[in-house]
N, C-alpha and C positions, 0 to 999 in steps of 0.2 A: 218521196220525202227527203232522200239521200240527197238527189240532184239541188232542190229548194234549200236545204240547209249549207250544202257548199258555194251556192249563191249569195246566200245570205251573208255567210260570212267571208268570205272573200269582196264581196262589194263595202262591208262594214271596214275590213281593212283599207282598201282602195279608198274610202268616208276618209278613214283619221288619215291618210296621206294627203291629200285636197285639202282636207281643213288645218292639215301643218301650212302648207301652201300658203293659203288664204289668209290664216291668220299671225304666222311669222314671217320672219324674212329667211328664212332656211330656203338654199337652193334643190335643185332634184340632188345634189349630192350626197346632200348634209342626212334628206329624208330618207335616200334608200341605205345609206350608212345608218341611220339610226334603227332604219328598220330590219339589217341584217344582224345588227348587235341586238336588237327585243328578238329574236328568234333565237341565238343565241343564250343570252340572258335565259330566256323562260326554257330552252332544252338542259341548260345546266343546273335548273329547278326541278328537273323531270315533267316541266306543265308542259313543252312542246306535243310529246307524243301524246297526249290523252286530249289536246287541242286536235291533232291529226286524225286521231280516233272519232272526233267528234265528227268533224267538218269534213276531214277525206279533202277534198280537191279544193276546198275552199281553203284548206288552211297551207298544204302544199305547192300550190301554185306561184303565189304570191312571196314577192323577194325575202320574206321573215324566214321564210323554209329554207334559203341557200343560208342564214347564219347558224337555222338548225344543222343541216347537214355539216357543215363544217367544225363545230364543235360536237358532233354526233360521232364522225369518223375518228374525232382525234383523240375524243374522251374511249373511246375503244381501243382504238392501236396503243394507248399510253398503258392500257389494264395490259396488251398481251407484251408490247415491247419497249418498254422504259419513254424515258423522256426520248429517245430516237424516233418513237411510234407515233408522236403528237405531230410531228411534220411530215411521215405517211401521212397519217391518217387526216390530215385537213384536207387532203386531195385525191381520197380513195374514193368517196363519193358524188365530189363533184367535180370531176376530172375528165367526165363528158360531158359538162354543159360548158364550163372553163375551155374547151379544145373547140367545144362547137361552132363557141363565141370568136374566138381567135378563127378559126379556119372562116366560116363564114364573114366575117368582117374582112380578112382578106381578099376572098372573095367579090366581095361588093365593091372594094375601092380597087378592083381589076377591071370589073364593069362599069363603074364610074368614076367621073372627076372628085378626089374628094378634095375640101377647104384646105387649107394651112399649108 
C-alpha cells in the first residue's frame, strides 16, 4: 500500500505540473520555481513533513522536497547558530545532490558537444 500511495501522490504532483503547463504560460522555469517555493512554504507550516510521512517517496522525490530541504536545513542551523547558521544550513542537506548536479553536468558537456 506504501508503494500505491507514493505513486499516487507523486503522479498527483507531476498532474498539477502538466496542467500549470497546459493551462498557463509559465515556462519549466517558472513551474519548478514555484514548486521549490510550495515545498518550502508548506515545510515552514510544518505540513511538509507529515506530507512525507504520508507519501514517503511520493512526496520526497519530486522537486517540492528540494524547497523542503532547503528551508528545513536553515530553519535548524538558525535555532543552533544565529542568523550565520541560515546560510549553512540551506546547503547542509542538499549539498550532495547541488555537487552531483554540478559534477555530472560537467561531466556530460566533456562527453558531448553542448549548445551556446
Amino acid at each position: 500500500m506504501e508503494y500505491i500511495i507514493a505513486f499516487v501522490v507523486g503522479g498527483a504532483i507531476c498532474i498539477i505540473g502538466q496542467l500549470l503547463f497546459d493551462l498557463t504560460n509559465l515556462t519549466p522555469a517558472h513551474v519548478m520555481s514555484l514548486f521549490v517555493v510550495a515545498g518550502a512554504v508548506l515545510d515552514g507550516f510544518g505540513i511538509y513533513d507529515k506530507f512525507i510521512e504520508f507519501a514517503g517517496a511520493g512526496a520526497t522525490v519530486p522537486i517540492t522536497s528540494f524547497g523542503h530541504s532547503l528551508l528545513h536545513g536553515a530553519m535548524r542551523q538558525a535555532d543552533e547558530h544565529g542568523f550565520i547558521g541560515i546560510a549553512m544550513g540551506i546547503f547542509e542537506l542538499t549539498s550532495a545532490g547541488i555537487s552531483s548536479a554540478i559534477l555530472f553536468g560537467f561531466i556530460v558537456a566533456l562527453i558531448f558537444k553542448p549548445k551556446g
